[in-house]
C-alpha positions in Angstrom: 0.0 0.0 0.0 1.3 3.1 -1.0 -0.3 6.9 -0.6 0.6 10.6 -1.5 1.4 12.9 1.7 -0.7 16.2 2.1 0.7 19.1 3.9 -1.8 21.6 4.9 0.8 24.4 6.4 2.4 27.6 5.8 4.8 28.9 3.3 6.9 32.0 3.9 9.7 34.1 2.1 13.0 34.0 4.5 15.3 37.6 4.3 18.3 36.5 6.5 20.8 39.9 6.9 23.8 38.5 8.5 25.4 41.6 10.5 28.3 41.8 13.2 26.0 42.4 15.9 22.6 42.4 16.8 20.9 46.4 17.2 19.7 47.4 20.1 16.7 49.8 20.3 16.7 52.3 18.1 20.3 51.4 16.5 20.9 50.8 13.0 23.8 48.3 11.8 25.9 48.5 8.6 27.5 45.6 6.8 27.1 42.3 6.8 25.2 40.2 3.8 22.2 39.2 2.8 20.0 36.5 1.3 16.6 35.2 0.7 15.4 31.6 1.3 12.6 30.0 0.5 10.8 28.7 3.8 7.6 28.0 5.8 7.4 24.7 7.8 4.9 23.8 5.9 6.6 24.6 2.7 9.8 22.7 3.6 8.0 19.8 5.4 6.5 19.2 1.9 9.6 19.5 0.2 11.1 16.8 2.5 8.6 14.3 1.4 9.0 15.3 -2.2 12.0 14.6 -2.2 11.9 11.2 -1.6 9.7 10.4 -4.2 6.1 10.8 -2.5 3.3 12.3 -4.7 2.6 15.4 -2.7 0.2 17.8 -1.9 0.6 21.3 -0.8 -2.9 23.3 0.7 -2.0 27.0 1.9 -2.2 30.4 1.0 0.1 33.2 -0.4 -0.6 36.5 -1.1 -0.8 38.1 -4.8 2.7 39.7 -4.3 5.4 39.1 -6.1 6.8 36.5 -3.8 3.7 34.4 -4.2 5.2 34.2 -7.4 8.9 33.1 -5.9 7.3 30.2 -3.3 4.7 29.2 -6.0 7.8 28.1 -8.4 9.6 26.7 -5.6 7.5 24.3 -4.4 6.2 23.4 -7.7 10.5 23.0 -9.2 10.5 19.8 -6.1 7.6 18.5 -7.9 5.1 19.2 -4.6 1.6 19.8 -6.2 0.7 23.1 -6.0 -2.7 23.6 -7.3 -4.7 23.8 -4.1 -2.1 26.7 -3.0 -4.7 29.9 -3.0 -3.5 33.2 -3.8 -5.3 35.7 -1.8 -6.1 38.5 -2.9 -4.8 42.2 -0.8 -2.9 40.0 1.5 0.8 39.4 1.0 3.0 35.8 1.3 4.3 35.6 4.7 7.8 36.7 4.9 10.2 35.8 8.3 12.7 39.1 9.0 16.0 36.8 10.1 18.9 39.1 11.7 22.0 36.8 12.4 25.1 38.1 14.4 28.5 36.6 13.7 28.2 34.4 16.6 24.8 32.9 15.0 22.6 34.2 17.9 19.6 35.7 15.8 16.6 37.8 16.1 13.5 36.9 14.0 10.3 38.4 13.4 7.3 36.4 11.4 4.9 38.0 9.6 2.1 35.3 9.0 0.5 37.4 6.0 -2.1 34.9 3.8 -0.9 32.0 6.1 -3.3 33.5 8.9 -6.1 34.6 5.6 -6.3 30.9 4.9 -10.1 29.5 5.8 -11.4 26.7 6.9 -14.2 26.1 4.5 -10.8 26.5 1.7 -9.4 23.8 3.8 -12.6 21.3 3.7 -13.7 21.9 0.0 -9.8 20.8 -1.1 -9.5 17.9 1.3 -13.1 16.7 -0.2 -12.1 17.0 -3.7 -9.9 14.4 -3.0 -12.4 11.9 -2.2 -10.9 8.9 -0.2 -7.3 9.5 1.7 -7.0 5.7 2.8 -3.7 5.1 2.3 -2.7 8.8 2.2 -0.9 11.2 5.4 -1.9 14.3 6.2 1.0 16.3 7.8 -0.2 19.6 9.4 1.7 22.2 11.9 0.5 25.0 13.5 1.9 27.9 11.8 -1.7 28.7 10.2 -4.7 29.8 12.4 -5.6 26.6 15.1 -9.7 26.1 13.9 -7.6 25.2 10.1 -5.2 22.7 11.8 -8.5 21.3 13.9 -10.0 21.4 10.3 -7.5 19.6 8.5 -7.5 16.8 11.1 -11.3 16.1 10.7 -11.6 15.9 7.5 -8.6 13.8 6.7 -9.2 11.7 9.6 -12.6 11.0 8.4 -12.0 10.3 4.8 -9.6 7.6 6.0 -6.3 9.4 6.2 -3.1 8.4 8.8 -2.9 12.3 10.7 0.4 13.7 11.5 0.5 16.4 13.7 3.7 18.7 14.0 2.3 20.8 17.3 5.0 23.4 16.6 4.6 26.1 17.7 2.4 24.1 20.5 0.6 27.7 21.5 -3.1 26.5 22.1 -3.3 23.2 21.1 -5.1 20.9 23.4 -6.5 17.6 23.5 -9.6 19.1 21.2 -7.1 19.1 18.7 -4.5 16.7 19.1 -6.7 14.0 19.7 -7.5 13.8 15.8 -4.5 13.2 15.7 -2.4 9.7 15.0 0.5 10.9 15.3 2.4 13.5 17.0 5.4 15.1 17.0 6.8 17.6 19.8 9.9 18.3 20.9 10.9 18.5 24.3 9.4 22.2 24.5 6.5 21.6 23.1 5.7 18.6 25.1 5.6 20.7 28.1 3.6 23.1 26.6 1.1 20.5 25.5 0.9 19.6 29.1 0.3 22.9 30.2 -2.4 23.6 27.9 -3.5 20.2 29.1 -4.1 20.8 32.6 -5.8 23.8 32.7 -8.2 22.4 30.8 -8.6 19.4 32.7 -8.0 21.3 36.1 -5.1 18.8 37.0 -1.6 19.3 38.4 1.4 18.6 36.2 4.1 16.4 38.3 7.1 18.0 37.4 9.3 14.9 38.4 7.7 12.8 35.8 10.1 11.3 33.0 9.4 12.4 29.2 7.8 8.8 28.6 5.9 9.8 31.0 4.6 13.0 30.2 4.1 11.5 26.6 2.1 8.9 27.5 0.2 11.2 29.1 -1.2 12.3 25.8 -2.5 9.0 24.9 -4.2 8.5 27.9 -8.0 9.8 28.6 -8.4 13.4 30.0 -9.2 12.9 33.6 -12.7 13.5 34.5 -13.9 13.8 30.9 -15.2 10.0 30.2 -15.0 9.5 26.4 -12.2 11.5 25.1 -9.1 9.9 24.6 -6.4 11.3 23.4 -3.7 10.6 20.7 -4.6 7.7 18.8 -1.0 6.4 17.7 1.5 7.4 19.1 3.6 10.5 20.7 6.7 10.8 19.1 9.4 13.3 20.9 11.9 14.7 19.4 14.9 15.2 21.1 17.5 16.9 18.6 21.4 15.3 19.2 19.6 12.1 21.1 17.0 11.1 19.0 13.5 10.2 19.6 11.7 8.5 21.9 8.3 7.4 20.8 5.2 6.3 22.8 3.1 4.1 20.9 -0.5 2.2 21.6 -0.3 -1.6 21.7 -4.0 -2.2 21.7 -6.4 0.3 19.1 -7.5 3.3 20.2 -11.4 2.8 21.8 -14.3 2.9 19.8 -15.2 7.0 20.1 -18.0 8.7 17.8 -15.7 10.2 14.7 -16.3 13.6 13.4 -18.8 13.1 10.5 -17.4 13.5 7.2 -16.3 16.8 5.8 -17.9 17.2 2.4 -17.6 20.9 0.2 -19.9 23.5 2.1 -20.5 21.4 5.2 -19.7 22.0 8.6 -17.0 19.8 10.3 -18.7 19.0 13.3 -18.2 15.6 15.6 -20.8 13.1 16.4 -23.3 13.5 19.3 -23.5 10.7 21.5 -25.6 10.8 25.0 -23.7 9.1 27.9 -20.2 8.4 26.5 -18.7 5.1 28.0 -15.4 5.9 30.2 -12.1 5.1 28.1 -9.6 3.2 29.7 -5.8 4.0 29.5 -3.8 2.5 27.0 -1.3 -0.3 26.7 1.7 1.2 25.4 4.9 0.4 24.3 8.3 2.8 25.3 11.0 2.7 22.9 14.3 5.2 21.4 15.5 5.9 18.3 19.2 7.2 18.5 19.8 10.0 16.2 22.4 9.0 13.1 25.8 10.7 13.8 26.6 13.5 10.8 28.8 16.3 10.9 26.8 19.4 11.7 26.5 22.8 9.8 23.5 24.1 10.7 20.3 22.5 12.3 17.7 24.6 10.7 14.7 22.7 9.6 16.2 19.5 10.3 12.5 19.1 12.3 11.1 19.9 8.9 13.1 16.9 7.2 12.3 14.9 10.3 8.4 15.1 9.7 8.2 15.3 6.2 10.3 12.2 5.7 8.1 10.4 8.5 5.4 11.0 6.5 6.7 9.9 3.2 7.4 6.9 4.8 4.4 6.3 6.4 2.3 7.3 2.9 4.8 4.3 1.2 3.0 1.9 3.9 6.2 1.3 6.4 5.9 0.3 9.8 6.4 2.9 12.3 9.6 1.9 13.5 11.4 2.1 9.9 9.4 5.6 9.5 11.2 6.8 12.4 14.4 5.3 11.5 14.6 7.1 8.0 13.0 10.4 9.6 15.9 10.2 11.8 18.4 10.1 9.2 16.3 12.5 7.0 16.6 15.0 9.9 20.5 14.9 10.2 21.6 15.1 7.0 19.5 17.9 6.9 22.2 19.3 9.4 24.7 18.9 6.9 24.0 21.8 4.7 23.4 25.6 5.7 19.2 26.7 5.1 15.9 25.1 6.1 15.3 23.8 2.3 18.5 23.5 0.9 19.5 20.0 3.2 17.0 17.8 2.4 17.9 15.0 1.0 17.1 13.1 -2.0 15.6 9.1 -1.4 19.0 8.8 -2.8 20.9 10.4 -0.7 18.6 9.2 2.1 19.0 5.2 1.0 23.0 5.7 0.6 23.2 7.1 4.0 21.4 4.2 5.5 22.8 1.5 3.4 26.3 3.0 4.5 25.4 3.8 8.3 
């Protein structure tokens, strides 16, 4: 079983000035360089699966600038499907302002631009134009508006999809949203964050002594006090940069829960009612690590990126979780291995060389 990947994300335009010191308030620096990257996680999480030879999908919007233009060709020269990328009209493509100092601290600024114009009911009416998404992955961050990430997750999830969710940044997300998901993917950061959102929701403490398999399991399991709502139904993969992953994962199914009813064009996503929901137990999981592949390191910037995007490829080509990992992992650090977010992903073969040689 094979299956394309569909990103539903952002895409920006990166202007990095490199300068010999950072200004303070009110200062204006001289010198330095400049240049212009092509960026977005969404944008360069679809270019990671493209790469390795996964029909893919790109939903998002850009503005009707000239650099809508720029990100349009960019995406669609790696052979990632742009034809469900709107161009909105007044708005312009979001643009991240990157200072660097020559010690490689850096200041950025993100302007969202059409990634925060894109709507939901954009969102539904591409997913159901594509019918069925058994066998497909839907790969979604949260660098567009939360109620399109919520969105994405319901429809796809309905029409059969595996859902992938990158909760980064993890700002707002809570179990109403990550529970759609299959999948996700926080670092160590973000995990916290997660459980932050988490209990204040659910009114609980967090225990601030508990392990990260811990606290990730803790995402799988039930929301205390709410009988019926589980939470992710896969598996919580964390990230952890220089020392892998460790990954959380389900050993029985996820319980039987009422399922959003599917999204078709012009409907509202909304889930099924159901009077008296049974409690769900906690979940029978497994514990496992993934050490990351040792590479010489340039420069870690969207080596997450590479990380998800090749997770999903790899998924979409119907591989068990554990080699999707495994080649995510590798994916990710030779994504080190060259300076920019885009510019270090690797080919499938550059990615199957690696691993045959590692």
């Amino acid at each position: 079983m094979s299956g394309r990947v569909i990103v539903v994300g952002s895409v920006n335009i990166d202007l990095v000035a490199r300068v010999p010191h950072l200004p303070h308030p009110g200062e204006t620096v001289t010198g330095g360089t400049y240049d212009r990257h092509h960026g977005g996680k969404g944008g360069n999480q679809a270019v990671a699966a493209a790469r390795l030879r996964r029909p893919t999908l790109f939903i998002g919007a850009a503005g009707d600038d000239a650099f809508e233009v720029e990100a349009r060709r960019a995406l669609a020269a790696e052979r990632v499907d742009v034809s469900m990328l709107a161009s909105l009209v007044g708005q312009s493509t979001g643009v991240a302002l990157i200072l660097v100092d020559a010690s490689g601290e850096n200041e950025i600024a993100v302007v969202p631009g059409a990634n925060w114009g894109l709507e939901a009911g954009y969102v539904r009416e591409c997913l159901g134009r594509l019918g069925r998404l058994t066998g497909d992955v839907l790969l979604v961050c949260n660098e567009v508006p939360l109620h399109i990430v919520r969105e994405a997750l319901v429809c796809a999830r309905a029409a059969g999809a595996t859902t992938i969710l990158n909760p980064a940044p993890a700002t707002g997300i809570d179990r109403d949203v990550f529970a759609l998901a299959d999948i996700i993917t926080p670092n160590r950061n973000e995990l916290g964050l997660l459980l932050h959102n988490e209990a204040k929701r659910c009114g609980h403490k967090i225990d601030a002594s508990a392990d990260i398999a811990a606290r990730a399991e803790g995402l799988l399991e039930p929301c205390p006090g709410e009988p019926g709502e589980p939470g992710v139904r896969r598996a919580v993969i964390v990230t952890l940069g220089s020392a892998g992953v460790l990954v959380v994962e389900r050993v029985t199914p996820p319980p039987a829960v009422p399922a959003p009813v599917e999204c078709e064009p012009g409907e509202e996503a909304a889930p099924a009612v159901v009077a008296e929901p049974a409690p769900v137990p906690r979940p029978e999981v497994r514990v496992w690590e993934a050490p990351a592949a040792h590479v010489s390191t340039i420069d870690s910037t969207g080596a997450g990126d590479a990380f998800n995007g090749a997770l999903a490829a790899a998924l979409a080509e119907g591989r068990p979780l554990a080699e999707a990992v495994h080649r995510a992992l590798a994916a990710g650090a030779l994504a080190t291995t060259h300076v920019g977010a885009r510019e270090g992903m690797p080919t499938a073969a550059e990615l199957d060389g690696f691993l045959a040689a590692s």
